[in-house]
VEXGU-801059 format. One line per field, with one value per residue: y, x, z of N, C-alpha, C in turn; residue in three letters. Coordinates in nm, 3 decimals. Example, Ala and Ser with C-alpha at 12.3 -4.5 7.8 and 13.67 -1.06 7.14 Angstrom:
n_c2 = -0.569	-0.225
n_c1 = 1.319	1.285
n_c3 = 0.780	0.708
ca_c2 = -0.450	-0.106
ca_c1 = 1.230	1.367
ca_c3 = 0.780	0.714
c_c2 = -0.330	0.003
c_c1 = 1.320	1.290
c_c3 = 0.780	0.787
type = ALA	SER
***
This chain:
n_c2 = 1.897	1.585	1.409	1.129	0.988	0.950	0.919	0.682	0.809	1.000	1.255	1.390	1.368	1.692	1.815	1.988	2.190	2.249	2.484	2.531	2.735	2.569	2.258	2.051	1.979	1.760	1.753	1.571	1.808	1.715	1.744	1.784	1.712	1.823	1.676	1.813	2.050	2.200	2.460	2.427	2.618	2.850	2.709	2.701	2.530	2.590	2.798	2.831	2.618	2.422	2.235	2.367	2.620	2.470	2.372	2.588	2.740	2.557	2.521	2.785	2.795	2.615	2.730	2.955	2.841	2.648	2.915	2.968	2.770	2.798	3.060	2.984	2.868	2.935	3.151	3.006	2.942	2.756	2.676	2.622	2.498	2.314	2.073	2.021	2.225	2.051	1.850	1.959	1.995	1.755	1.601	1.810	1.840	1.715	1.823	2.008	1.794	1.828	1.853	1.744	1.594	1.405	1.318	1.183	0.960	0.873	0.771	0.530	0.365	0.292	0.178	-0.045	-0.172	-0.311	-0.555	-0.656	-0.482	-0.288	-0.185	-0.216	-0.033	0.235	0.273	0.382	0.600	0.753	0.799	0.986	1.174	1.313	1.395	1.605	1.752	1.846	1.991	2.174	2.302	2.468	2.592	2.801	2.913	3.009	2.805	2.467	2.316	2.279	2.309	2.010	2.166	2.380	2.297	2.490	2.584	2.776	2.658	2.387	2.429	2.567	2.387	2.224	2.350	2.364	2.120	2.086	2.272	2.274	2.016	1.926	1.744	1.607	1.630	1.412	1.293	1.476	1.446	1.184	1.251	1.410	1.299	1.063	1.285	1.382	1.128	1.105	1.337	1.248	1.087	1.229	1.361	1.160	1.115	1.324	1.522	1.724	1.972	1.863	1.966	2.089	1.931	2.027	2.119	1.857	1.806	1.640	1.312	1.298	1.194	0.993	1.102	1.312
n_c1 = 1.142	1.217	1.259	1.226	1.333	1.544	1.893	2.130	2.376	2.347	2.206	1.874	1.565	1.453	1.185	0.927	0.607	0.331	0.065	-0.224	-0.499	-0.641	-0.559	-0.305	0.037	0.336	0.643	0.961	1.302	1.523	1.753	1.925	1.963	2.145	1.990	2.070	2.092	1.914	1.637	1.343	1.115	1.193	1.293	1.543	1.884	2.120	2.401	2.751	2.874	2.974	2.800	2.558	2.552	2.520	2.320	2.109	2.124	2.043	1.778	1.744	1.723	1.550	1.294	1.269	1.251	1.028	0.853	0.884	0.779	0.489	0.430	0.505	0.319	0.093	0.092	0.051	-0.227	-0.302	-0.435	-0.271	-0.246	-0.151	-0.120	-0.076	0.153	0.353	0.352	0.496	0.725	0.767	0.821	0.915	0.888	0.620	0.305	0.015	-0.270	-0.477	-0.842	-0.970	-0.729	-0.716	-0.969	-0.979	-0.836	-0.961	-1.197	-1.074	-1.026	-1.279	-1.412	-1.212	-1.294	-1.548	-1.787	-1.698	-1.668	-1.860	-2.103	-2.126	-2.328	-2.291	-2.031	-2.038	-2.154	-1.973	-1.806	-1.988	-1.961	-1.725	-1.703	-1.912	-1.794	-1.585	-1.749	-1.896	-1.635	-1.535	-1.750	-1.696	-1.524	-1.264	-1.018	-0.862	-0.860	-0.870	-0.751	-0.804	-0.874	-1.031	-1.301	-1.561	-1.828	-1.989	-1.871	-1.969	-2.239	-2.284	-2.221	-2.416	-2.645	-2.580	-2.588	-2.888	-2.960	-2.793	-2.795	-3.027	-3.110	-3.311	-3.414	-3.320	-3.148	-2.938	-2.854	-2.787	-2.506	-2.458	-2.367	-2.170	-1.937	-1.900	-1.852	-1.595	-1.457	-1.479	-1.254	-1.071	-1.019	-0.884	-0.656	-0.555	-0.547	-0.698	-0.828	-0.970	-1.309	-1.617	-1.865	-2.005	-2.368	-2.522	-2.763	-3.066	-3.236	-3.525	-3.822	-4.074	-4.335	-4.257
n_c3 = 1.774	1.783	2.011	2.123	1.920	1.925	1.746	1.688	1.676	1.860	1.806	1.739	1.540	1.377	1.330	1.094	1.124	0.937	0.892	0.759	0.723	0.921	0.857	0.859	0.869	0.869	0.809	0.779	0.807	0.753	0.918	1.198	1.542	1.831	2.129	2.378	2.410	2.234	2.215	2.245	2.221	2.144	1.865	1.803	1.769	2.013	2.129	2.001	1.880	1.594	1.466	1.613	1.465	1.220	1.223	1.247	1.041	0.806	0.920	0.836	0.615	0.517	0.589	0.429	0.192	0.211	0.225	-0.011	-0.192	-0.142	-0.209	-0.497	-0.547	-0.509	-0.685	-0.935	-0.880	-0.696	-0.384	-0.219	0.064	0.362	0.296	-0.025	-0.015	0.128	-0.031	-0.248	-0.180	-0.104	-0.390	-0.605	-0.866	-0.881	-0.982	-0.785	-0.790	-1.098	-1.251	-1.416	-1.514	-1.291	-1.295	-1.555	-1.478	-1.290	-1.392	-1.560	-1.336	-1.293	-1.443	-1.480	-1.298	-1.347	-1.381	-1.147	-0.906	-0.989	-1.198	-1.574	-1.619	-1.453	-1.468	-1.705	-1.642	-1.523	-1.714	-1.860	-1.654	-1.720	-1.977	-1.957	-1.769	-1.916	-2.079	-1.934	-1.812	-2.076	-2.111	-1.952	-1.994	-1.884	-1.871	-1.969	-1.782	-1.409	-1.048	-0.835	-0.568	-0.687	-0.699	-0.546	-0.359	-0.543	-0.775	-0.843	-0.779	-1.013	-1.206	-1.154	-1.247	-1.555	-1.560	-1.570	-1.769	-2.034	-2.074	-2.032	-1.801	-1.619	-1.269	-1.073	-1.235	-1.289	-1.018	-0.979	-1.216	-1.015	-0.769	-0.883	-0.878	-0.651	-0.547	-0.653	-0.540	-0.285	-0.316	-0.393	-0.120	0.060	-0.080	-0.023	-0.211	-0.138	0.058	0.394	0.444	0.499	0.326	0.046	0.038	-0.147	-0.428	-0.367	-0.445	-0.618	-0.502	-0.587	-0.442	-0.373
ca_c2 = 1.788	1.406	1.339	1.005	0.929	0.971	0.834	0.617	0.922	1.070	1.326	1.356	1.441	1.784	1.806	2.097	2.186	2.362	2.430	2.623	2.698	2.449	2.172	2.019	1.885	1.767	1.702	1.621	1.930	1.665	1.798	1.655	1.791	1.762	1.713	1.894	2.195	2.213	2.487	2.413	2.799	2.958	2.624	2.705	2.505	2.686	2.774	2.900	2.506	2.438	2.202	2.394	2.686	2.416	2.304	2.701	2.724	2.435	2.596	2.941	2.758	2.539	2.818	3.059	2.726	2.660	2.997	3.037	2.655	2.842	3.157	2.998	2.750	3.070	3.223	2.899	2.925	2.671	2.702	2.597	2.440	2.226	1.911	2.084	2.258	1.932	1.732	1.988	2.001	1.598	1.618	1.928	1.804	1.675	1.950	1.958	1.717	1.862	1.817	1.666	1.506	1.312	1.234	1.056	0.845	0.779	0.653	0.421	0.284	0.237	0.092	-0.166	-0.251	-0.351	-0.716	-0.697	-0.411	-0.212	-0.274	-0.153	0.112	0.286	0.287	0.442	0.748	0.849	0.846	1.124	1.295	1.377	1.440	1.719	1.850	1.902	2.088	2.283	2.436	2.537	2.716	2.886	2.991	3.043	2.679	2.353	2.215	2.367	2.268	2.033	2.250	2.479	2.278	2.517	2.567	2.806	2.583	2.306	2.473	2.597	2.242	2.161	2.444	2.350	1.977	2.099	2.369	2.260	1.885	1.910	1.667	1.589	1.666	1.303	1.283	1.601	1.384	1.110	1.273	1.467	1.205	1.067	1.412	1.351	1.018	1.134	1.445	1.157	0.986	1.310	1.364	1.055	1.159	1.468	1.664	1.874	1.949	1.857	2.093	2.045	1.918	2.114	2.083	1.833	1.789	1.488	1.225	1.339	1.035	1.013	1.175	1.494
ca_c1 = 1.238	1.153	1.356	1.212	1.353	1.722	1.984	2.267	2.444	2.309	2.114	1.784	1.548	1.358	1.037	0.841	0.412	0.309	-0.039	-0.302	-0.666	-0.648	-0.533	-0.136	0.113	0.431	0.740	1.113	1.347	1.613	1.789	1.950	2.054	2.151	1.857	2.053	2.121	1.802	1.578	1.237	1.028	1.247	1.268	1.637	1.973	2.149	2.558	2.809	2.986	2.960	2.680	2.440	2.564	2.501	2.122	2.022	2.144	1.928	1.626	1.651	1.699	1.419	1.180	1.262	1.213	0.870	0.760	0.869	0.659	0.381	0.428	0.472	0.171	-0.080	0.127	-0.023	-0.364	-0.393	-0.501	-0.138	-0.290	-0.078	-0.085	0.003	0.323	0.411	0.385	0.512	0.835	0.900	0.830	0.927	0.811	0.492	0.239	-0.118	-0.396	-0.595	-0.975	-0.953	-0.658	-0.708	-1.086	-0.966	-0.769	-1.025	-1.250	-1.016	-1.024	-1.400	-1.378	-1.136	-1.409	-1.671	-1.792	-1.618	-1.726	-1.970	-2.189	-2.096	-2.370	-2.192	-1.890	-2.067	-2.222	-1.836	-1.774	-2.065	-1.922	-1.591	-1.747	-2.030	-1.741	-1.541	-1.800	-1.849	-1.528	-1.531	-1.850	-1.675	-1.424	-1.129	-0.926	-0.935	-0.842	-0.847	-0.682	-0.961	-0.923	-1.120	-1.438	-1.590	-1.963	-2.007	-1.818	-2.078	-2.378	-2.302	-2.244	-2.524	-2.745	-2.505	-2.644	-3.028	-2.983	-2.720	-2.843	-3.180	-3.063	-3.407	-3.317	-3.281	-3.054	-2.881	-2.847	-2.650	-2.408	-2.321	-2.321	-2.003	-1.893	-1.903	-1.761	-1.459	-1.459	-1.419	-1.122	-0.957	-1.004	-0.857	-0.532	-0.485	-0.544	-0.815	-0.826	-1.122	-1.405	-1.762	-1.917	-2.125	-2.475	-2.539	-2.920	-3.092	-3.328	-3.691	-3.922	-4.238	-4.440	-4.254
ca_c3 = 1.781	1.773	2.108	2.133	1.797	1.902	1.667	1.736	1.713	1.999	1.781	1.705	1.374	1.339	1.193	1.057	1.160	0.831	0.913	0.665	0.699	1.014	0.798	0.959	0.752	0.944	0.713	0.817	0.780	0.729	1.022	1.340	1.621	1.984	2.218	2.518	2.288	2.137	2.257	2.181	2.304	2.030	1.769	1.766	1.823	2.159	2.137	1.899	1.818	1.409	1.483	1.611	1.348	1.067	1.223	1.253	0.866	0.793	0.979	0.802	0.440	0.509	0.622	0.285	0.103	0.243	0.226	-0.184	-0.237	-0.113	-0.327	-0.630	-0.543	-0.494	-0.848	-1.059	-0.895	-0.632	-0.261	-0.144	0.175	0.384	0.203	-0.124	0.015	0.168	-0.167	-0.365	-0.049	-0.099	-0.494	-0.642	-1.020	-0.885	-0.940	-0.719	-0.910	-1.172	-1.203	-1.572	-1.542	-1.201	-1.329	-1.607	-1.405	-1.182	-1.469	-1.583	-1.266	-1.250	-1.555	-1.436	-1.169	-1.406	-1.344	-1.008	-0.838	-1.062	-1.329	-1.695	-1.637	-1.294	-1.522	-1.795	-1.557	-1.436	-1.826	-1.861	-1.601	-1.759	-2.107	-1.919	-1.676	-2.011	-2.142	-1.886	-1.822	-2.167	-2.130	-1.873	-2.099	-1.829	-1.881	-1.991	-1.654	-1.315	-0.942	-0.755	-0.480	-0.674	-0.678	-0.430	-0.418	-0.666	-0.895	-0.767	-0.803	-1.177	-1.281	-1.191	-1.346	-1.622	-1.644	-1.583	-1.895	-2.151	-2.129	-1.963	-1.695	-1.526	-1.118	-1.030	-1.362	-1.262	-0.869	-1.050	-1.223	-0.921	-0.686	-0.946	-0.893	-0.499	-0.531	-0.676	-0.480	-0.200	-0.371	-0.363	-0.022	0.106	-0.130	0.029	-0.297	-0.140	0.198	0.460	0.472	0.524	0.177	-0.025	-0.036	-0.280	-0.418	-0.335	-0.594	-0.551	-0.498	-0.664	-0.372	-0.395
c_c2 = 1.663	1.372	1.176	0.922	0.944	0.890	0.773	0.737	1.029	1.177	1.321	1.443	1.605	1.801	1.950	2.074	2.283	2.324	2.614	2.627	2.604	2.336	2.161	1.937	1.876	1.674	1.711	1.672	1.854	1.699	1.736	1.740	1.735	1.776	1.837	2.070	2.279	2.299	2.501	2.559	2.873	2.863	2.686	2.598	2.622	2.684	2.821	2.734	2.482	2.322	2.283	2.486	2.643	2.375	2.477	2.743	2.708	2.507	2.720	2.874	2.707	2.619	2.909	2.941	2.701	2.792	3.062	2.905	2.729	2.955	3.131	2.891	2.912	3.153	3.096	2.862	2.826	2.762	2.720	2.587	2.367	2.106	1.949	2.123	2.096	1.841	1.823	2.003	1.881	1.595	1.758	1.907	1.767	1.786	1.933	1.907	1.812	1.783	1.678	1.575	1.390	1.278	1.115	0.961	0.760	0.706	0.578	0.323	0.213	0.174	-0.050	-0.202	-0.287	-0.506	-0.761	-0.618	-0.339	-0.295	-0.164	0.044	0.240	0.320	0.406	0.563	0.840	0.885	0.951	1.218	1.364	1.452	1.634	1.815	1.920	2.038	2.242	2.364	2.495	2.625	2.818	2.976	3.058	2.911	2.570	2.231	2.342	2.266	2.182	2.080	2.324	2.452	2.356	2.499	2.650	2.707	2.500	2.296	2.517	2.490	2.199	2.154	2.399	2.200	1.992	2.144	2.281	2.120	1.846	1.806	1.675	1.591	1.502	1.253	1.365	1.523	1.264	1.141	1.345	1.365	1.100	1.129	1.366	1.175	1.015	1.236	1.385	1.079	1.127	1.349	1.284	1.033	1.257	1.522	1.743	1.899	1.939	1.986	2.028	2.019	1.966	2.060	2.020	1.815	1.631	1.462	1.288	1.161	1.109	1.068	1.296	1.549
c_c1 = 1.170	1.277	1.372	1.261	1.538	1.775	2.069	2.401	2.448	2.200	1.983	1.682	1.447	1.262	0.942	0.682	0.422	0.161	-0.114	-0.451	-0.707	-0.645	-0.347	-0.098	0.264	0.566	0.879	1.174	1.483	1.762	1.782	1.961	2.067	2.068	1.909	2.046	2.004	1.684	1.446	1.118	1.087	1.311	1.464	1.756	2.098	2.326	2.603	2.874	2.923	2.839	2.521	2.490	2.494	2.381	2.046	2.023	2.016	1.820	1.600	1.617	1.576	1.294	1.191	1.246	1.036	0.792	0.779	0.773	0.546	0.316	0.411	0.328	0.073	-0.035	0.000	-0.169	-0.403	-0.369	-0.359	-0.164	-0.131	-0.020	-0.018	0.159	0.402	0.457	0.452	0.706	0.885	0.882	0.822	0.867	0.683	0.429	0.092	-0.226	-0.500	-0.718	-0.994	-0.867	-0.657	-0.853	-1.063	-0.896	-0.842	-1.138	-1.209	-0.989	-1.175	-1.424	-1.315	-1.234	-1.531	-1.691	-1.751	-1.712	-1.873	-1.978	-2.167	-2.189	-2.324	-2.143	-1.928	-2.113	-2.113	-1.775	-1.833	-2.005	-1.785	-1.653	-1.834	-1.933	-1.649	-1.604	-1.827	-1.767	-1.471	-1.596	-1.799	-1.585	-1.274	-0.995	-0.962	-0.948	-0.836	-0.773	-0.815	-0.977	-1.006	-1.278	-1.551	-1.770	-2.007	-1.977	-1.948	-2.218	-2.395	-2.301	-2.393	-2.623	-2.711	-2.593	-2.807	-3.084	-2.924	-2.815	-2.993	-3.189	-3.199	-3.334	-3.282	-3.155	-2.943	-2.789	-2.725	-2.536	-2.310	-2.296	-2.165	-1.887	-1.836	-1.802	-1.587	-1.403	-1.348	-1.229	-1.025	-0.902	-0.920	-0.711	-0.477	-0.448	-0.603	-0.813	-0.981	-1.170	-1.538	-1.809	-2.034	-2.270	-2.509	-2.724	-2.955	-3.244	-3.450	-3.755	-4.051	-4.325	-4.393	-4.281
c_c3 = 1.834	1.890	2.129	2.014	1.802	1.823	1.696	1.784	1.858	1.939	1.751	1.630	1.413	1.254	1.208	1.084	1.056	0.847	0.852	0.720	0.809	0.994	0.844	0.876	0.857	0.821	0.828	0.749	0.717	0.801	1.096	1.393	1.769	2.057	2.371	2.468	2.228	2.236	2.184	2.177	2.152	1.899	1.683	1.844	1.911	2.131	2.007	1.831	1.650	1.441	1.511	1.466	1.206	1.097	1.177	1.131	0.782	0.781	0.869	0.652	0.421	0.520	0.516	0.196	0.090	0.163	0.064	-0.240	-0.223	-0.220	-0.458	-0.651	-0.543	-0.660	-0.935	-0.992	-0.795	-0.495	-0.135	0.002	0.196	0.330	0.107	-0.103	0.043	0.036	-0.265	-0.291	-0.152	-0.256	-0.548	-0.802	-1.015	-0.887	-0.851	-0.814	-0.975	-1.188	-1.312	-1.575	-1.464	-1.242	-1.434	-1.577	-1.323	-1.268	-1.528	-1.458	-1.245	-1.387	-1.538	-1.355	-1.215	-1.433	-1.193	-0.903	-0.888	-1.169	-1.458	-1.680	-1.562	-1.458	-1.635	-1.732	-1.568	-1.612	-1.895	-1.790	-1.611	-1.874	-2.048	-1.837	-1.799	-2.082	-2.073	-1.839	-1.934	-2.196	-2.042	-1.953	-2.026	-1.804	-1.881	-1.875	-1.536	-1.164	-0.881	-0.659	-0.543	-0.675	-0.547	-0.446	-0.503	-0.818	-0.919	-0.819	-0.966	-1.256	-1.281	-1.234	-1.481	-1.717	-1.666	-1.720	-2.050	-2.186	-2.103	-1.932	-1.602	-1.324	-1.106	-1.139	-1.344	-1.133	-0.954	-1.083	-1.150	-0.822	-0.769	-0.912	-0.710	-0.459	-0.552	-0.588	-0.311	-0.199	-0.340	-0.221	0.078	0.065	-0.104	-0.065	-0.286	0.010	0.271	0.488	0.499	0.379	0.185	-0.011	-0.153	-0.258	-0.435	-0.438	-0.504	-0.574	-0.546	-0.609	-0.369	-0.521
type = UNK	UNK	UNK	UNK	UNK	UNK	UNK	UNK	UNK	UNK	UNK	UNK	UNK	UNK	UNK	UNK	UNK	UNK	UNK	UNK	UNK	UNK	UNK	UNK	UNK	UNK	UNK	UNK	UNK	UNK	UNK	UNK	UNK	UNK	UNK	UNK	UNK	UNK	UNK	UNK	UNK	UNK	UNK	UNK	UNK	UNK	UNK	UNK	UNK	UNK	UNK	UNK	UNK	UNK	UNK	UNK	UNK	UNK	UNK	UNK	UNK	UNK	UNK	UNK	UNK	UNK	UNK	UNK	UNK	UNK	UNK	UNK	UNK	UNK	UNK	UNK	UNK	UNK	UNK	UNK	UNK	UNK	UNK	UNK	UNK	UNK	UNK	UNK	UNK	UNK	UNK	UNK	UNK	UNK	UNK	UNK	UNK	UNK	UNK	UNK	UNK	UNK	UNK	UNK	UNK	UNK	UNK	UNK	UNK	UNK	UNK	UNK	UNK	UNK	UNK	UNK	UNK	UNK	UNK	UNK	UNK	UNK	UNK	UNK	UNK	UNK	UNK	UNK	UNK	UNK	UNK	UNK	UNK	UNK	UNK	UNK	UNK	UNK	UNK	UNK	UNK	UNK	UNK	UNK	UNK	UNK	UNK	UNK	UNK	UNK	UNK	UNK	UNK	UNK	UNK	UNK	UNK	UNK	UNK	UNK	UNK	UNK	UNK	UNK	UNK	UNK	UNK	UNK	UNK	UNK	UNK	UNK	UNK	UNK	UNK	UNK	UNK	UNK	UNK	UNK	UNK	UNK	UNK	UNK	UNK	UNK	UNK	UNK	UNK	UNK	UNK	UNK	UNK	UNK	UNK	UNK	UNK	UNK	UNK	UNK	UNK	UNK	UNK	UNK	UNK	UNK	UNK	UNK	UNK	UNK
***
């Protein structure tokens, strides 16, 4: 309970800690209630009057609500982290960002930044790296799109065998198109479509003395 957030009413809002993997998502339950009433140890409203009755309601609906977002988020394959439940809570039609579908969004934005921010060739890299990520989740042969939570490091590391073999992506060539890869990786991060972790090992440009 948000005591400090009392209402004119005298009541005040309830808010949910949905917390995954050590990642915290705090949504309101859309729930009031009375602060003297309100026992916080057991996250219940205290008394038999139709108020509390109608907050403890609330509470159980909201907690079998949560915990079927979650279910059917781990049914269709994603990670159903905190953030996810949360966005899939306040938009129920929104689904969690795909890899394919939120890349090509994000190269139409680097696109738009050509002359401004980047230089035609930039723009042209992040347009390789849709075309090569296309290809390879076809070589994979399990879907044409996946969740970007699943970029894990396996994923990672096969791309990038992926760009050494299929295209014979010299390493510093190979270093480019993942650093794209990493850039976007970023963008997602910052949207709370992936959750924070430690980033992968990426491989770094060799210089001419190595």
């Amino acid at each position: 309970m948000r005591k400090g957030r009392q209402k004119k009413n005298g009541l005040a809002p309830i808010f949910a800690r949905i917390t995954t993997g050590g990642l915290r998502q705090e949504v309101y339950t859309q729930c009031d209630s009375n602060p003297e009433t309100w026992n916080q140890h057991k996250e219940r409203a205290m008394g038999t009057n139709k108020l509390a009755i109608q907050v403890n309601e609330r509470l159980n609906d909201f907690r079998v609500k949560i915990i079927d977002i979650r279910s059917k988020l781990l049914a269709e394959g994603y990670a159903a982290n905190a953030a996810q439940i949360k966005q899939r809570y306040l938009n129920p039609t929104c689904n969690t960002m795909m890899l394919i579908a939120g890349l090509i969004d994000y190269v139409k934005r680097r696109q738009a930044e050509v002359g401004v921010r980047i230089t035609q060739r930039t723009a042209d890299k992040y347009e390789r790296l849709l075309r090569y990520l296309k290809q390879y989740l076809a070589q994979r042969g399990k879907a044409e799109d996946i969740p970007v939570e699943r970029m894990n490091y396996e994923f990672l590391d096969g791309f990038n065998l992926f760009l050494q073999t299929a295209h014979r992506c010299r390493h510093n060539g190979a270093v480019a198109v993942m650093d794209c890869l990493r850039n976007f990786t970023l963008y997602c991060l910052r949207n709370e479509w992936i959750t924070h972790r430690e980033p992968c090992a990426m491989p770094r440009k060799r210089t001419s003395g190595q």
